[in-house]
N, C-alpha and C positions, 0 to 999 in steps of 0.2 A: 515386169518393170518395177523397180524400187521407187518407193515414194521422196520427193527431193529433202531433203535433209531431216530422214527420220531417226529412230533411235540409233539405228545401223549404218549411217552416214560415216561413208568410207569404209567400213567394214565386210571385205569380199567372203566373207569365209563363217561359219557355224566357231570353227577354230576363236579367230580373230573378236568374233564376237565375246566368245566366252573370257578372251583375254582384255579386253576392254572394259566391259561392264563389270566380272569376276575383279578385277586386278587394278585397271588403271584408273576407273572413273573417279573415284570419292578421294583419290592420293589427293594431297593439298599442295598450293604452289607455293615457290622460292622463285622469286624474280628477282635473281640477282644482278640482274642489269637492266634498267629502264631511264626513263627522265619523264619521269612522273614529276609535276612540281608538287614542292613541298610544302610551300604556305600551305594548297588547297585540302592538302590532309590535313595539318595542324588546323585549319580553319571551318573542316568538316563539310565545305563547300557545299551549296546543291546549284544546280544548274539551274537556268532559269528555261532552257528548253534543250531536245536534242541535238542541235545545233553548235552548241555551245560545247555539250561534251563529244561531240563527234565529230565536228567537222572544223575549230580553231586550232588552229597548229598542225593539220593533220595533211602534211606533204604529196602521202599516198594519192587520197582522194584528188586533189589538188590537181595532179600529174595526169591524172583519169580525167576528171572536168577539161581542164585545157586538151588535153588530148580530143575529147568529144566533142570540140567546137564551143564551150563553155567561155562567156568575157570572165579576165580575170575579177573585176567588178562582183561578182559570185563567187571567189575564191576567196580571194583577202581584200578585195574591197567593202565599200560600204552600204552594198543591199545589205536589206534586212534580212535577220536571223531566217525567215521563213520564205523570204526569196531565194537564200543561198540553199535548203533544203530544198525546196522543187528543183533546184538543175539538179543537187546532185542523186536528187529521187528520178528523174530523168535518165541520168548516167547512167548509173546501175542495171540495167537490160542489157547493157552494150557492154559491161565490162566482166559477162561471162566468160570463164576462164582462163578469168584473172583472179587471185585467191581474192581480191577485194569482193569479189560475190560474196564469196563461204564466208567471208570474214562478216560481213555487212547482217547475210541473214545468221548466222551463228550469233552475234552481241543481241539481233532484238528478241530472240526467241529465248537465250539466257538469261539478257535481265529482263526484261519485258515483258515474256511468253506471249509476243508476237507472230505469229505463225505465215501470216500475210509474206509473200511476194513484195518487197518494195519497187514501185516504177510511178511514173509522172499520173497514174489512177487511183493507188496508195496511198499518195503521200500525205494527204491530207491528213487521212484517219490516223496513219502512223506518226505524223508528225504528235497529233493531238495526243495520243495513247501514250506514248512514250515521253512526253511533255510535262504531261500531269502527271506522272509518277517521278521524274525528275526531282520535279516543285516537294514533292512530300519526304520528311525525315527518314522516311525508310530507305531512299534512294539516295543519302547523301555520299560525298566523296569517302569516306568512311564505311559505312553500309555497303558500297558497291565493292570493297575490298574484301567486306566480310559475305557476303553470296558469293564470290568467285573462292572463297576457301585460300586466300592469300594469309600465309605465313609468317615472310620476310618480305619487304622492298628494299633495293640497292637504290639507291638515288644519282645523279649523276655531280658531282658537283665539284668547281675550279677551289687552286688550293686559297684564294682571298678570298671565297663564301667565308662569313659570320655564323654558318650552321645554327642560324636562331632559330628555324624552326622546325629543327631536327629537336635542338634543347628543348624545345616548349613539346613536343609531342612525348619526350621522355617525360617528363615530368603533367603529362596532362596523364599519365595511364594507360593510355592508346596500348590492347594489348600484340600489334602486330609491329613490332618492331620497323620505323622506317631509318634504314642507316643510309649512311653518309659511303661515296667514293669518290677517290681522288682523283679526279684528273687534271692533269697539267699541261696539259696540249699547250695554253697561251702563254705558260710560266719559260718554254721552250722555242719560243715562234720568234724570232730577230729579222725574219724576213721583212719584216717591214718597221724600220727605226722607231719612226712616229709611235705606232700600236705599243711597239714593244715599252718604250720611253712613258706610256702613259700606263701599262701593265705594269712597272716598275712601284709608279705610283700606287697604286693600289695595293702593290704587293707591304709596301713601307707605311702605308695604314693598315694594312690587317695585321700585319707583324709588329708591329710598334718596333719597327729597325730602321736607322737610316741606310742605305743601299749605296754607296761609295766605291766598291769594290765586288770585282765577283765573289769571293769570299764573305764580304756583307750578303750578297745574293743569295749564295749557296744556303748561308745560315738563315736567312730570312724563311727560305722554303724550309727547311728543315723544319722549324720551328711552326710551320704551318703542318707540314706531314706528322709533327707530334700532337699539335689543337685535334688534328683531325682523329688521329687514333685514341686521346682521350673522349676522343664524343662519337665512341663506337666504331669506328672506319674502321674496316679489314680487310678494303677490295680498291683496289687501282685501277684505273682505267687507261687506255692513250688510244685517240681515235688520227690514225696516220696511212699515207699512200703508202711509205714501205716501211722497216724498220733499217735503223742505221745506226752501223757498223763501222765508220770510219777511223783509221788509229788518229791518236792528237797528244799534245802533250798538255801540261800547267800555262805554259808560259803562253803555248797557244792559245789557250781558251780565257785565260787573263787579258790577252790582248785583240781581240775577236769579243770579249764584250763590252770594253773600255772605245772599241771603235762605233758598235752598236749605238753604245750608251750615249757619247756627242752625236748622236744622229746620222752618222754615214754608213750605206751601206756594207753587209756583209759582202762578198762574191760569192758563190754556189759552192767552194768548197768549203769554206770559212761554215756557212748555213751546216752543212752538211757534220762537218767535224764537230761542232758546239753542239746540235739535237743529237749526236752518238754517245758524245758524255753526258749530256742531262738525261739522256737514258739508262744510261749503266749508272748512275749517281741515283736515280728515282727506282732502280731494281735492286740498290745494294742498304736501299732506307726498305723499303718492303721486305726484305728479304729479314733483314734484321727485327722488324717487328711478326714476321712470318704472315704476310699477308699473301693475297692472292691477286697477283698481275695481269691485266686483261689489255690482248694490243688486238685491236680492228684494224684491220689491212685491206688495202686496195680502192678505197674509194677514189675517185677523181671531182673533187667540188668547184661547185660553183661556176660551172661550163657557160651557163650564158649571162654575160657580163650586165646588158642592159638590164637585163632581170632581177641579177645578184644587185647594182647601185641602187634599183627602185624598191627593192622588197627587202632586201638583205639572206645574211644568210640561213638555210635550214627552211628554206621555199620550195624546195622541190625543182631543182637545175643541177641534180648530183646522178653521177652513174658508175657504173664498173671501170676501173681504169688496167693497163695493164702493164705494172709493175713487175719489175725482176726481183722475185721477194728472197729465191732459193738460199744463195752463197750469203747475203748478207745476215740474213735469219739467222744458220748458222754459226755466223762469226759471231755473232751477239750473243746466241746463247751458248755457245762455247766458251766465251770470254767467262760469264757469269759462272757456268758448272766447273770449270777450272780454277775460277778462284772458290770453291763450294760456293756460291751464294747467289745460288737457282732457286728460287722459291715457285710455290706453288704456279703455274701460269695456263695461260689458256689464250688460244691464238683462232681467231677469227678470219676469213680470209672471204674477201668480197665477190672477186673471178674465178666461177667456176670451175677456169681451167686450170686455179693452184690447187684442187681438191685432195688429188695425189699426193701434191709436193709436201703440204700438212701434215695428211696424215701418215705417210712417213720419217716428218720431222721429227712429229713429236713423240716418236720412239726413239731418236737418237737420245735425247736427254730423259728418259724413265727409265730410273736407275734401281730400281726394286725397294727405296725407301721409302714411297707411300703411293701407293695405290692411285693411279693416276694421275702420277703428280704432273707432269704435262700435257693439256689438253688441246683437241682439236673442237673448238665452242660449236654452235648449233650454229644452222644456217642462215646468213645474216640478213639482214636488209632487202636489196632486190632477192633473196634465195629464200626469204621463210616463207616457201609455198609449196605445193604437195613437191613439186618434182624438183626444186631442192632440196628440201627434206629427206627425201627419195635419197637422192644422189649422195648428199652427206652420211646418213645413218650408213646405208651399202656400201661404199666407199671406208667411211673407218672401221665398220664389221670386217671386210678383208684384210683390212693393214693394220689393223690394232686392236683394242677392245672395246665393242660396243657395251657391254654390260660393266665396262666403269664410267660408263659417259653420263657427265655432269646435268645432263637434258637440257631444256627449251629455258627460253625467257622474252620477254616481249619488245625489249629495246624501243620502248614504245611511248609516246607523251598523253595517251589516251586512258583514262582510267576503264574503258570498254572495253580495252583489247586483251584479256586475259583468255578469253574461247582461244587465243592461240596453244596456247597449252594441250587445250580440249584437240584443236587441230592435229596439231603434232603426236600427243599421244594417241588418235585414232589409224594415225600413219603408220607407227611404229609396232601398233599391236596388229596391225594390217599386213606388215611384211613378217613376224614371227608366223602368224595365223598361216599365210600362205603356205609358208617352209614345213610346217608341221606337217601340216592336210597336202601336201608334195610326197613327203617321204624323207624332208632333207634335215628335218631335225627332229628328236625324240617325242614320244606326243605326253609331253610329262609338264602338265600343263601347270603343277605347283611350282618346279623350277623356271619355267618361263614366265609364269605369271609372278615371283620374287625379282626378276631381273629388269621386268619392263616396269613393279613398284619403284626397282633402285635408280630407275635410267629417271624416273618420273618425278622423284622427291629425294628419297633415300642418297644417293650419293653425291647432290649436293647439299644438304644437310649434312654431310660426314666430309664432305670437303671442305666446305666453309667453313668447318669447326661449331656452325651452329648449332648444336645441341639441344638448346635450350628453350630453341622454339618452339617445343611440343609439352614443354613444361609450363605455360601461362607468362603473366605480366609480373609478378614480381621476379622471375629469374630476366626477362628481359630490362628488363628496369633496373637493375642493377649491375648487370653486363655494364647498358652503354652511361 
């Protein structure tokens, strides 16, 4: 019987071991997608207990406590810091396999070398252990990126962010680059007049524009997607149920936001036709500065209402929905690779059961001009656990190429959660390992041990055009 999360955790095979520890362990991370906040880097944070870095904002957990009979009062209420660890030291027994186990004992034995079992007999000592190392400069929000061997940070951030403190961490020297990505999910949302009428505003303080006309609009954002790429951006984001594809014209979309803008609603197709152009208009601005476009698909939010007006959103009331992604996908990026101006992309997809439809997608448009230049991203949200994982790596191995995939990232608000990485790459050298010591693939352990490096670091480093992040602080520092 293997001991529970020893060096060989998840690793079935002598093979598998060798391609782990040999190959993947010391590769350094690119998280090029998270929402990390960014003061607490610029600010070098320290926590003032585990709590703080583990369990505020952390959805995951949250969903497990309520699921375990836990009051929300322990969640996002206002027990104390050290009441809200006992439920969730509590929890943790029960929430065996659920990767929040691997995940929970993976972060304290990382940063911690915590070894201990957490449960409601633990938690005291771990609370304390891992508390007091918090509190000390070695453990600051800084520190904690430098023991995880963190390279790049993508940050998440709308196009009226002031990116101050992005600016201020350039220029403080910080040598891990934390950049900046667009997302404009709000700049695109007219679903609700009010919201949008008040996002207008904002948008006409960050851009120093008045906003009169769509065309004032259009320019407004533009001019923010250019602030953004002078202060390092080269990654876009859109986190939406499907992608849309609907045709429209000028006049339509002139007149569909002049109706928005006096406050009355859109109808459903109106909605529909306006977010298909703000999309092709936000792929034909990236495309031109040659960034890299990332759409998350399929979630369904905010399902329960009372919960969403008392807590708001990004509480944990979100789950898989199931959208008809196929034909419209598609027409979107066909639209784009017809007029050339397909850039680099990467398409996430939340319902297991589109896993197929991906990674067949995204060989319609890889046109042999750059080495993966459409991607099927790693598995997202409810899926980054062993047997999504599973299912994504297996699944783009038959339909496409595993050995140019961009690998893992943490989509994460926890500066803790980087063992995902650790996770993921022990899966991935777990299913080579098997193949090998099978029969079903060569036992030529330098070439496989090059490919699970490239899956690991290497090819998004060469995707992202990052280069530079293995060269120190002054090539990143004058990059962004």
């Amino acid at each position: 019987m293997k001991k529970f999360l020893d060096e060989n955790f998840l690793l079935q095979s002598k093979t598998a071991e060798q391609l782990y520890h040999g190959y993947a362990s010391k590769m350094p991370i690119i998280d090029y997608h998270c929402h990390l906040p960014q003061q607490q880097i610029a600010e070098d944070k320290r926590f003032e207990n585990i709590t703080q870095a583990w369990l505020y904002g952390d959805h995951y957990k949250w969903r497990a406590m309520r699921t375990n009979g836990v009051d929300e009062s322990y969640c996002t209420g206002n027990r104390s810091d050290y009441e809200k660890f006992e439920h969730w030291a509590a929890t943790v027994p029960f929430t065996m396999r659920n990767p929040l186990y691997h995940w929970t004992h993976l972060e304290l034995q990382r940063y911690f070398d915590i070894n201990q079992v957490l449960n409601a007999d633990s938690a005291k000592t771990i609370y304390d252990d891992a508390t007091a190392k918090l509190q000390s400069a070695e453990w600051s929000v800084k520190n904690l990126l430098r023991k995880a061997n963190v390279r790049v940070v993508c940050t998440t951030d709308d196009p009226v962010d002031d990116l101050s403190f992005h600016r201020q961490l350039k220029l403080s020297g910080f040598e891990i680059p934390i950049l900046p990505a667009f997302r404009p999910d709000a700049a695109m949302s007219i679903d609700n007049p009010e919201q949008f009428g008040k996002y207008l505003q904002r948008l006409e303080n960050a851009s120093g524009k008045s906003i009169q006309s769509f065309n004032d609009y259009l320019t407004a954002l533009k001019s923010r997607h250019d602030f953004f790429a002078a202060n390092g951006c080269s990654v876009s984001d859109h986190g939406l149920e499907e992608i849309y594809s609907e045709d429209y014209t000028e006049s339509e979309l002139v007149s569909i936001f002049n109706k928005v803008r006096e406050g009355k609603k859109a109808d459903a197709a109106e909605i529909r036709k306006f977010k298909s152009a703000m999309l092709i208009t936000f792929s034909e601005w990236d495309w031109e500065r040659g960034w890299v476009q990332q759409y998350h698909l399929g979630a369904i939010r905010n399902n329960n209402s009372r919960m969403m007006n008392s807590l708001g959103a990004d509480t944990g009331w979100d789950s898989i929905g199931d959208f008809s992604q196929a034909r419209s996908l598609a027409k979107f990026l066909n639209r784009l690779d017809t007029d050339d101006k397909l850039t680099k992309t990467i398409i996430y997809n939340l319902n297991p059961a589109d896993n197929e439809l991906i990674a067949t997608m995204i060989g319609n448009f890889n046109d042999g001009s750059i080495a993966g230049k459409v991607q099927w991203g790693s598995a997202w949200w409810f899926l980054d656990q062993k047997d999504g994982m599973t299912r994504q790596i297996n699944t783009l191995s038959n339909m496409g190429l595993i050995s140019r995939f961009v690998g893992m990232l943490t989509d994460s608000r926890s500066f803790l959660s980087f063992p995902r990485h650790e996770y993921f790459r022990r899966i991935l050298c777990n299913l080579f390992g098997e193949e090998i010591e099978n029969g079903e693939l060569p036992s030529d352990t330098a070439w496989v041990g090059k490919i699970i490096q490239d899956i690991s670091f290497n090819n998004a480093k060469n995707y992202f055009n990052w280069q530079y992040i293995e060269q120190g602080q002054k090539q990143s520092a004058d990059l962004i």
